[in-house]
ROBA-41806 format. One record per residue: residue in one letter; x, y, z of N, C-alpha, C in turn. Coordinates in steps of 0.1 Angstrom, whole numbers, padded with zeros to 4 digits, always signed. Example, Ala and Ser with C-alpha at 12.3 -4.5 7.8 and 13.67 -1.06 7.14 Angstrom:
BEGIN
a+0132-0057+0078+0123-0045+0078+0132-0033+0078
s+0128-0022+0071+0137-0011+0071+0129+0000+0079
This chain:
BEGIN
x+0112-0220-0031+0122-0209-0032+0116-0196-0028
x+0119-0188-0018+0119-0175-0018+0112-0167-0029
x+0103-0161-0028+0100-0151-0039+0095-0156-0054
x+0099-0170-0052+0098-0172-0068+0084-0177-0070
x+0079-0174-0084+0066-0168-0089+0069-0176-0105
x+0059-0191-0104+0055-0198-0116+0040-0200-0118
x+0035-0193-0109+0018-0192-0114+0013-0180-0109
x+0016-0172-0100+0011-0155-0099+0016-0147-0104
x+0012-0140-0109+0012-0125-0114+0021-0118-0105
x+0028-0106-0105+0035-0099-0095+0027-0091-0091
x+0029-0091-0076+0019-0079-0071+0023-0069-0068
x+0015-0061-0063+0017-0044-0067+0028-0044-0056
x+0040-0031-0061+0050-0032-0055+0051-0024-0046
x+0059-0016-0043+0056-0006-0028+0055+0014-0036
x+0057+0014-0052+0057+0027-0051+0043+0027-0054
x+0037+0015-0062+0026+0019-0063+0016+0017-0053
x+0019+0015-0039+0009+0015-0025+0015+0031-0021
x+0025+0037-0023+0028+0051-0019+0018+0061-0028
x+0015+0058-0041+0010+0067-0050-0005+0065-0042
x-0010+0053-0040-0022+0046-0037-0024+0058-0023
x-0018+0060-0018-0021+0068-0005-0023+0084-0011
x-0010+0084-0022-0010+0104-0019-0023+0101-0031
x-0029+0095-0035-0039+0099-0054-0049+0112-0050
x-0052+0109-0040-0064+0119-0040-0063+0132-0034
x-0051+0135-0026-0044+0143-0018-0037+0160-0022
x-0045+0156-0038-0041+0170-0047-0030+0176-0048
x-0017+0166-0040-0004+0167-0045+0001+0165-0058
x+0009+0174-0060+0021+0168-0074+0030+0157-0073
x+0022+0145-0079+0032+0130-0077+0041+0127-0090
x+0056+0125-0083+0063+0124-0095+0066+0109-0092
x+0069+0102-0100+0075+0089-0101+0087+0090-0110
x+0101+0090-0101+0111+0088-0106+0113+0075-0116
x+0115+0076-0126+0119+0064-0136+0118+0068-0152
x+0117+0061-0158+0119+0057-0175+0104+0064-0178
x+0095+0058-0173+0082+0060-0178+0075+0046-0176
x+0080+0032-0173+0073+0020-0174+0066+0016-0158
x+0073+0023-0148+0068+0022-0138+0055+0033-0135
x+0056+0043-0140+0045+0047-0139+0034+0045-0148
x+0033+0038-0159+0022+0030-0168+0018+0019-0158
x+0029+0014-0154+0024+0000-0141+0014+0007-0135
x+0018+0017-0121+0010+0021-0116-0005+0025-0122
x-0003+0034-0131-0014+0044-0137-0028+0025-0145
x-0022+0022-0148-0028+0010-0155-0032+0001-0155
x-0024-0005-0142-0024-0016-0136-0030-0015-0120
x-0025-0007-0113-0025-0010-0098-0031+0006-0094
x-0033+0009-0099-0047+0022-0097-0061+0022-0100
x-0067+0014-0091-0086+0010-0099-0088+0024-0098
x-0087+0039-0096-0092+0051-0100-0088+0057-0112
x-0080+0050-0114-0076+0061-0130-0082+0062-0139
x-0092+0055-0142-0104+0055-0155-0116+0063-0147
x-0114+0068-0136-0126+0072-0127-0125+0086-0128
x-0110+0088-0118-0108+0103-0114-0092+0102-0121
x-0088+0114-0124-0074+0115-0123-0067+0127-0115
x-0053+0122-0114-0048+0126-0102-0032+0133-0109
x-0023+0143-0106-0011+0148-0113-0005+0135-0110
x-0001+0128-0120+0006+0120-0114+0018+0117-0130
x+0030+0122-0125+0040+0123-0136+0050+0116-0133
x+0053+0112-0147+0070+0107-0149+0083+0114-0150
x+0092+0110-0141+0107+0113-0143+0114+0114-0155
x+0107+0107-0166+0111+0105-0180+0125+0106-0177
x+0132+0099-0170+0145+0101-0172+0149+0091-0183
x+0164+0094-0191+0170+0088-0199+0182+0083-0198
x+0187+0074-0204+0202+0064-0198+0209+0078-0193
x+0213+0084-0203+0228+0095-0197+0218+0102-0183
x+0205+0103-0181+0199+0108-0168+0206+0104-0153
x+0200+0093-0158+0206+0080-0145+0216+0078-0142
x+0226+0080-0157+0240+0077-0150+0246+0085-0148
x+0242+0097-0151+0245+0109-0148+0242+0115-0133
x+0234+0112-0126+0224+0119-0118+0221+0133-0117
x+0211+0138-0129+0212+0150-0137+0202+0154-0122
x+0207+0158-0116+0190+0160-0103+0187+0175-0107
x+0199+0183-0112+0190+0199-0112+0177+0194-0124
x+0178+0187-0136+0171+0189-0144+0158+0178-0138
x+0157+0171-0127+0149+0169-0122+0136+0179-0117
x+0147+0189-0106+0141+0195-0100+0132+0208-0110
x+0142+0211-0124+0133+0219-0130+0119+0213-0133
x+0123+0204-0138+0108+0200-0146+0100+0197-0137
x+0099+0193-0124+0092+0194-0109+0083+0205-0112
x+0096+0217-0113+0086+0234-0109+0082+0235-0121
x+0079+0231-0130+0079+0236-0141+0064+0231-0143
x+0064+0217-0138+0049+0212-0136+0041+0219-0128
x+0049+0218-0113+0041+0225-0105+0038+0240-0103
x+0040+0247-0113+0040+0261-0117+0028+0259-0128
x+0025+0249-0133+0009+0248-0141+0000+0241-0139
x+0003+0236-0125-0012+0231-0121-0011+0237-0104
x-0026+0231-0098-0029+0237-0085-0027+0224-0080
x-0013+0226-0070-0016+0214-0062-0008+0221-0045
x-0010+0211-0038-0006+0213-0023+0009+0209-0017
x+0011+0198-0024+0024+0192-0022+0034+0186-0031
x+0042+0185-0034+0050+0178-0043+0056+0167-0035
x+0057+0156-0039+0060+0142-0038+0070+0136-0047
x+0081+0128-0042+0089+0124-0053+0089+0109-0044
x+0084+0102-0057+0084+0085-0057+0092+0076-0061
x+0098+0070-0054+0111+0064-0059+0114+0048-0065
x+0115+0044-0076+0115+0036-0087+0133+0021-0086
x+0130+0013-0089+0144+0007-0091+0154+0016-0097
x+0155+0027-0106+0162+0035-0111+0167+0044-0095
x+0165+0056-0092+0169+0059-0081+0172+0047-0071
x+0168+0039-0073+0174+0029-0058+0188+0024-0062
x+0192+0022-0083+0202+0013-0081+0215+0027-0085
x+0206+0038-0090+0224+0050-0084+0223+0055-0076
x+0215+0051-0065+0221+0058-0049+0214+0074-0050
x+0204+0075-0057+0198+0090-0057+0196+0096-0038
x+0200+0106-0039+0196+0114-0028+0189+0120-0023
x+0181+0115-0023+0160+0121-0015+0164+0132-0007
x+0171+0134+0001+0176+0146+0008+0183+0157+0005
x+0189+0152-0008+0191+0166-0010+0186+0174-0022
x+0174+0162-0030+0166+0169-0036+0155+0176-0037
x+0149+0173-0018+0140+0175-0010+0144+0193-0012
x+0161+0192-0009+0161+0207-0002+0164+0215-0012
x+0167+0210-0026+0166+0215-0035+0155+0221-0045
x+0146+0214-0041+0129+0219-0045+0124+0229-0034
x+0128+0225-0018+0124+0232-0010+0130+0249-0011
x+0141+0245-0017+0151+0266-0015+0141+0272-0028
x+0130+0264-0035+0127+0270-0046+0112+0275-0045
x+0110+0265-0038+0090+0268-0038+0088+0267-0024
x+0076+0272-0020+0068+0271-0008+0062+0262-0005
x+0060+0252-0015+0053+0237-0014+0057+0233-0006
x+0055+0224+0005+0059+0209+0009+0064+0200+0002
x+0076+0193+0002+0080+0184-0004+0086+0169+0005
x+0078+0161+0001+0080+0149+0007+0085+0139-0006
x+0094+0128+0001+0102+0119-0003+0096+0108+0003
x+0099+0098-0010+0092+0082-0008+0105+0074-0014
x+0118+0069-0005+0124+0063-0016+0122+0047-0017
x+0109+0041-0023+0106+0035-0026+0115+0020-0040
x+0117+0010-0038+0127+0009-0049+0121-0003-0055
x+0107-0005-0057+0103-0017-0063+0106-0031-0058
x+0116-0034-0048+0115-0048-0045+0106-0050-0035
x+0101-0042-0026+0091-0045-0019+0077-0042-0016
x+0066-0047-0012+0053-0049-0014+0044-0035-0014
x+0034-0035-0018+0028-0019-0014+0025-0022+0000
x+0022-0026+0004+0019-0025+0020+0031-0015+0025
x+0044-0016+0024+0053-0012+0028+0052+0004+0021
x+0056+0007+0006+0050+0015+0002+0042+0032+0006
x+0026+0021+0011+0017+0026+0016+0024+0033+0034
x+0027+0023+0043+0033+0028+0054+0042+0041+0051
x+0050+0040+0040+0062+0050+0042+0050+0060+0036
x+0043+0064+0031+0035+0076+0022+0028+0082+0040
x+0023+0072+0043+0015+0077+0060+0028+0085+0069
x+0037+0081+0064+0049+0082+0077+0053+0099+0070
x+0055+0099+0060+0059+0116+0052+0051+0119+0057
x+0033+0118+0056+0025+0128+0054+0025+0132+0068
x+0023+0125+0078+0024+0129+0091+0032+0139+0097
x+0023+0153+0102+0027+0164+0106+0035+0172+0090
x+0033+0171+0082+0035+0178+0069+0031+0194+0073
x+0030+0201+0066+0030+0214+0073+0020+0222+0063
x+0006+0214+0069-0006+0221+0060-0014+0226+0070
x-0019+0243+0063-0029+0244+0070-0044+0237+0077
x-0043+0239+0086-0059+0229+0090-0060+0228+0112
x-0067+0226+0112-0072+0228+0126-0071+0213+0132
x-0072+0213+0138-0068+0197+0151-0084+0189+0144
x-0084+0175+0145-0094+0164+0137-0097+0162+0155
x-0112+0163+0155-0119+0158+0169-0125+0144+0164
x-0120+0137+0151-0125+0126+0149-0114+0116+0152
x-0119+0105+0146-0111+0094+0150-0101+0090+0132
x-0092+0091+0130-0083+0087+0116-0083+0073+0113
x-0086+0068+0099-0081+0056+0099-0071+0056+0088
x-0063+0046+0089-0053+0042+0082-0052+0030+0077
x-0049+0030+0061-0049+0018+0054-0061+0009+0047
x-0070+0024+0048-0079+0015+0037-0085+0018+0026
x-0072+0013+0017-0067+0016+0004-0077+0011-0008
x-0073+0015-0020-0083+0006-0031-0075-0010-0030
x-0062-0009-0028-0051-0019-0034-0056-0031-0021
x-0062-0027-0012-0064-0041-0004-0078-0044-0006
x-0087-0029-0005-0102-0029-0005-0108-0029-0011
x-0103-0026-0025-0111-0021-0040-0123-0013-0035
x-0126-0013-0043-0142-0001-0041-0148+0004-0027
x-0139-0005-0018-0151+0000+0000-0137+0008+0003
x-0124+0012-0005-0119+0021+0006-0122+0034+0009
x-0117+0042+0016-0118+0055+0017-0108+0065+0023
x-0103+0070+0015-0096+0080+0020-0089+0092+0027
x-0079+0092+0038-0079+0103+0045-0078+0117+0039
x-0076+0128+0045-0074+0138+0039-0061+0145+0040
x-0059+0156+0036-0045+0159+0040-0045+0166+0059
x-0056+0169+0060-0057+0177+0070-0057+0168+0084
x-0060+0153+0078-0063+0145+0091-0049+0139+0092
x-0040+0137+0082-0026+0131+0079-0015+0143+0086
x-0026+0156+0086-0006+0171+0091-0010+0171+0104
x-0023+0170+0108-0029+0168+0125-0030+0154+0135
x-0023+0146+0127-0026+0133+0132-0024+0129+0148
x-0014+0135+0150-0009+0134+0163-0016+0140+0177
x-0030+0144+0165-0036+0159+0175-0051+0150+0177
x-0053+0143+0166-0068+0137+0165-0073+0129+0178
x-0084+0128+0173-0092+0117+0186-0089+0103+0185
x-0083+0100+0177-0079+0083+0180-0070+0082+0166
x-0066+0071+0162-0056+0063+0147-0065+0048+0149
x-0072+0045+0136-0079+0028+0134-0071+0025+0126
x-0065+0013+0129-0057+0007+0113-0062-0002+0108
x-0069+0001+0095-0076-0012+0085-0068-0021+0075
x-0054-0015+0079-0048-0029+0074-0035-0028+0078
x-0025-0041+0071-0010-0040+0081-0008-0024+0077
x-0004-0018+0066+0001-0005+0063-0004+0005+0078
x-0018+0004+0076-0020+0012+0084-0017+0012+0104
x-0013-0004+0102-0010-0007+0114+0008-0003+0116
x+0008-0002+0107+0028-0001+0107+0032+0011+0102
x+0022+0021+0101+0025+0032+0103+0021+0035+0119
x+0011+0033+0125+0006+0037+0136+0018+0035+0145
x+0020+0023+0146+0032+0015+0151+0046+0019+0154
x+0055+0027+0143+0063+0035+0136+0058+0050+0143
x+0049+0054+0141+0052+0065+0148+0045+0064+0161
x+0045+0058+0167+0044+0056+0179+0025+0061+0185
x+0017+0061+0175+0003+0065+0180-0006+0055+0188
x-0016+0064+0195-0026+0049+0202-0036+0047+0187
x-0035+0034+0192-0042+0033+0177-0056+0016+0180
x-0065+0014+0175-0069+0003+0176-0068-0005+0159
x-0076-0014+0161-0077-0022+0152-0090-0016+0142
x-0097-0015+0133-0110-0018+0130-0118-0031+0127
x-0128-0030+0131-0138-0042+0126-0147-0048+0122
x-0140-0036+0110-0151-0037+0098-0152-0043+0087
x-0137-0042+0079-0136-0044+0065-0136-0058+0058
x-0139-0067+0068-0140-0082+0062-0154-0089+0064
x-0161-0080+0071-0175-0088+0077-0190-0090+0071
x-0186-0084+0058-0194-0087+0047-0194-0102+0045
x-0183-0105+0049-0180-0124+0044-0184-0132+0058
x-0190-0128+0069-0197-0136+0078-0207-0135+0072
x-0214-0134+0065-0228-0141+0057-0222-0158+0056
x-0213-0155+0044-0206-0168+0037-0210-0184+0049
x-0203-0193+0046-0199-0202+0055-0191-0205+0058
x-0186-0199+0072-0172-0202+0076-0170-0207+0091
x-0180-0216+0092-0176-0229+0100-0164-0240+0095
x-0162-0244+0107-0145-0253+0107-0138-0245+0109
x-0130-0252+0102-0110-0243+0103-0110-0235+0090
x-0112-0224+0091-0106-0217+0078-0096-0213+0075
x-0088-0209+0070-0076-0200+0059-0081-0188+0054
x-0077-0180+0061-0080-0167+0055-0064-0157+0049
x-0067-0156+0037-0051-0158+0029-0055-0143+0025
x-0053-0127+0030-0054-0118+0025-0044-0107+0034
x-0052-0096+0036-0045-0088+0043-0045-0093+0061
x-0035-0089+0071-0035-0095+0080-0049-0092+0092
x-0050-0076+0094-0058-0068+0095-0074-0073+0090
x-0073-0077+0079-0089-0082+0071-0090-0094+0075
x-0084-0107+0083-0080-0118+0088-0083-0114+0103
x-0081-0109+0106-0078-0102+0124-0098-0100+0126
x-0101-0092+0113-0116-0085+0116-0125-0099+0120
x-0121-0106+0110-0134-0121+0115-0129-0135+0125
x-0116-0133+0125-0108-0136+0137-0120-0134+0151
x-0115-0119+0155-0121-0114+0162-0135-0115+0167
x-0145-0116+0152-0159-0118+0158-0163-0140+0158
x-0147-0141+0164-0156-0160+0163-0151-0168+0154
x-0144-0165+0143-0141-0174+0135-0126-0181+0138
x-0127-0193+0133-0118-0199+0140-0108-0198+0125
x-0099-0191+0127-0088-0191+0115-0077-0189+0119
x-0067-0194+0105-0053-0193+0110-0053-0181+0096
x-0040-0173+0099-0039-0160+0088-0030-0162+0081
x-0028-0163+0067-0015-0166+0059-0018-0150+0047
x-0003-0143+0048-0006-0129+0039+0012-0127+0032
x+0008-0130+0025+0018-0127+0013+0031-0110+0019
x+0019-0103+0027+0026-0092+0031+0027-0090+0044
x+0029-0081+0050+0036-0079+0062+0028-0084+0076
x+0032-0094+0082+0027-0100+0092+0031-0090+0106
x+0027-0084+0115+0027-0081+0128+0028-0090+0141
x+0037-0089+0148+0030-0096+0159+0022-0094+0171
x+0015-0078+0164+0007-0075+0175-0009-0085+0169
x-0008-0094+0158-0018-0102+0152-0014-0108+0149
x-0003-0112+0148-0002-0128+0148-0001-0136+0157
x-0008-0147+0156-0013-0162+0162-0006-0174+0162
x-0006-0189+0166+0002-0198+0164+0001-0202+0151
x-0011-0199+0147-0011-0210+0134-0010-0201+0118
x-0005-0188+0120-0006-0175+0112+0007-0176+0107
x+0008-0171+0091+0024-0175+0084+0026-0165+0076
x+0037-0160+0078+0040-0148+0069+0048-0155+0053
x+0039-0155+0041+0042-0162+0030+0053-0158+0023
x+0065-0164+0017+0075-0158+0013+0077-0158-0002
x+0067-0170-0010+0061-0175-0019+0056-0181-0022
x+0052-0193-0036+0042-0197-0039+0039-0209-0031
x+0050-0216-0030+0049-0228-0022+0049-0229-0007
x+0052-0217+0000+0044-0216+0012+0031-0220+0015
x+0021-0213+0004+0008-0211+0007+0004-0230+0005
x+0011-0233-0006+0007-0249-0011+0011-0261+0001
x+0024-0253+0006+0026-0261+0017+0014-0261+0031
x+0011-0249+0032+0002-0246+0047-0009-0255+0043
x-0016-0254+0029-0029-0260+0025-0028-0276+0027
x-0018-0282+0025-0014-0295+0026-0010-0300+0031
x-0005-0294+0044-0005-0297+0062-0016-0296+0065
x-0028-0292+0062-0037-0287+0076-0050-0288+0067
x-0061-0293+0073-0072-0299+0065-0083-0288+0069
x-0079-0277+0065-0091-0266+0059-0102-0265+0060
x-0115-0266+0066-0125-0267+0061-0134-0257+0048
x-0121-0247+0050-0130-0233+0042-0115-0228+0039
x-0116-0221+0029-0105-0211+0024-0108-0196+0022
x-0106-0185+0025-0111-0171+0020-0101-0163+0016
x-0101-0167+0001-0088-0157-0004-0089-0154-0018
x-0082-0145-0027-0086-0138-0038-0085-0152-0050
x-0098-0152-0059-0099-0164-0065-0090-0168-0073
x-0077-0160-0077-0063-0160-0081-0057-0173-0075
x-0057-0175-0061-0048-0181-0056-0053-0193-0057
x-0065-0200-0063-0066-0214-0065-0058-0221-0071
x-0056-0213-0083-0047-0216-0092-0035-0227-0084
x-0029-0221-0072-0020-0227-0067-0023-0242-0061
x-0037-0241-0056-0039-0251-0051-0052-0261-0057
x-0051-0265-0071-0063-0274-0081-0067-0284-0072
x-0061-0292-0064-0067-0302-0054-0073-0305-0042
x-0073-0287-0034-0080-0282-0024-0096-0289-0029
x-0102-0295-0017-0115-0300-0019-0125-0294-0011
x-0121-0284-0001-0132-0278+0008-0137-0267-0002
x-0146-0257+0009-0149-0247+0006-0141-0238+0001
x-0141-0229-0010-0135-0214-0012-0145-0203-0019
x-0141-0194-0010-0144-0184-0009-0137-0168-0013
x-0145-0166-0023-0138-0154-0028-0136-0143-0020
x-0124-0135-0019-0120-0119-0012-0118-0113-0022
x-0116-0108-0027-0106-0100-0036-0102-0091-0032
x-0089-0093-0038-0075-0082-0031-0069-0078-0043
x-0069-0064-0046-0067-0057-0058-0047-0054-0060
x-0044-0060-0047-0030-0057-0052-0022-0070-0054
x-0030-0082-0055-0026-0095-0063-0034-0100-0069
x-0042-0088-0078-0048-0099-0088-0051-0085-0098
x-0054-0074-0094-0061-0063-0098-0075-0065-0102
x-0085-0072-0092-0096-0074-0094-0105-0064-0079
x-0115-0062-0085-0121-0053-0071-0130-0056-0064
């Protein structure tokens, strides 16, 4: 069945791949909702928040909030934050609450904008879908944002997050995200990054780097490489003979004949039990699914279905 989930955990959703992009960015991040979605994020699906912290606040909205859609008293408590701290941008992140009363990103955008000089960008994010997606929409705001900074004679990359990379990602800055269109190239290190590039229309290449720590391993035969598509594509590329199976957004500028865009659990159980594997490379969560697999496996870890780094 579609979507349905009797042995994984839920993975990170799409606001928390949007926060995952702006964390470091010294913006004011609000996350529209109750307060439980942003403990998710802060808790769960942010390996930096025991590290560094970042403005990152709740909507605290309340039943009469929501059904009300009180947005002036949104907007106050916005300025009210961002009148006591130093930040660059204000962000509003959008939660299943804003998704199911029809909130207006647009015209709360212009309602913070008649007030402050900040930048204000909109993410209306609604929790049914994955952070990869998320993460794309956070790249797609920040692009050409209206910050000072001078043209990047470097090359940008996009998408390599903690939530796919854990500890090896690294982060753009704001300066390379409002000049982007101006830089020396766009690399996309993962789908996000590829499907923002994509979306806005940049030249962009691939990178091919972020998986090649695991050509040590042994990955002779037919492998399965069950992660991001982009981290699949990198050892693809230098020789490995694999088919790509990713829980999240498949491309078909990388997808192959034998590559599956997973829709749930019994996809992945089904691919493994069609096709005789010789090796598997996927986060050590996913065994669970499959106790009878007899080849090789090989751990990745992917921090936005398992929260491991």
């Amino acid at each position: 069945m579609r979507g349905l989930r009797k042995v994984l955990t839920p993975f990170a959703p799409d606001q928390s791949g949007a926060v995952s992009v702006l964390y470091s960015l010294g913006g004011l991040i609000v996350v529209i909702d109750a307060g439980g979605c942003t403990g998710n994020i802060c808790g769960f699906d942010e390996p930096r928040w025991q590290k560094g912290k970042s403005a990152i606040f709740s909507a605290g909205l309340r039943d009469m909030d929501a059904i009300l859609g009180r947005d002036e008293l949104l907007v106050s408590k916005t300025l009210d934050a961002a009148s006591r701290i130093d930040c660059r941008f204000i962000a509003l992140i959008g939660t299943p609450v804003p998704a199911t009363i029809g909130t207006d990103y647009r015209a709360l955008k212009r309602m913070l904008e008649r007030k402050t000089d900040l930048p204000v960008l909109t993410i209306p994010s609604n929790g049914m879908r994955l952070y990869d997606e998320g993460e794309k929409a956070a790249y797609k705001e920040l692009a050409g944002l209206p910050v000072a900074g001078e043209a990047i004679d470097s090359e940008v990359t996009l998408g390599l997050t903690p939530l796919t990379y854990g500890s090896r990602s690294k982060d753009v800055t704001l300066e390379q995200m409002s000049n982007i269109r101006n830089c020396a190239g766009v690399i996309a290190a993962s789908s996000s990054g590829l499907g923002a590039a994509l979306d806005l229309g940049l030249d962009h290449r691939i990178l091919s780097e972020p998986a090649l720590d695991f050509l040590k391993e042994d990955l002779s035969g037919k492998v399965l490489i069950c992660h991001d598509e982009v981290f699949g594509k990198t050892l693809r590329d230098k020789g490995v003979d694999a088919d790509i199976a990713t829980f999240f957004t498949l491309h078909d500028e990388i997808r192959m004949p034998g590559d599956r865009k997973l829709n749930g659990e019994d996809d992945l159980i089904e691919m493994v039990r069609s096709n005789s594997y010789d090796c598997i490379l996927a986060d050590e969560c996913l065994l669970d699914l499959i106790p009878d697999y007899k080849g090789r496996f090989i751990d990745a870890p992917c921090f936005a279905i398992s929260g491991r780094q």
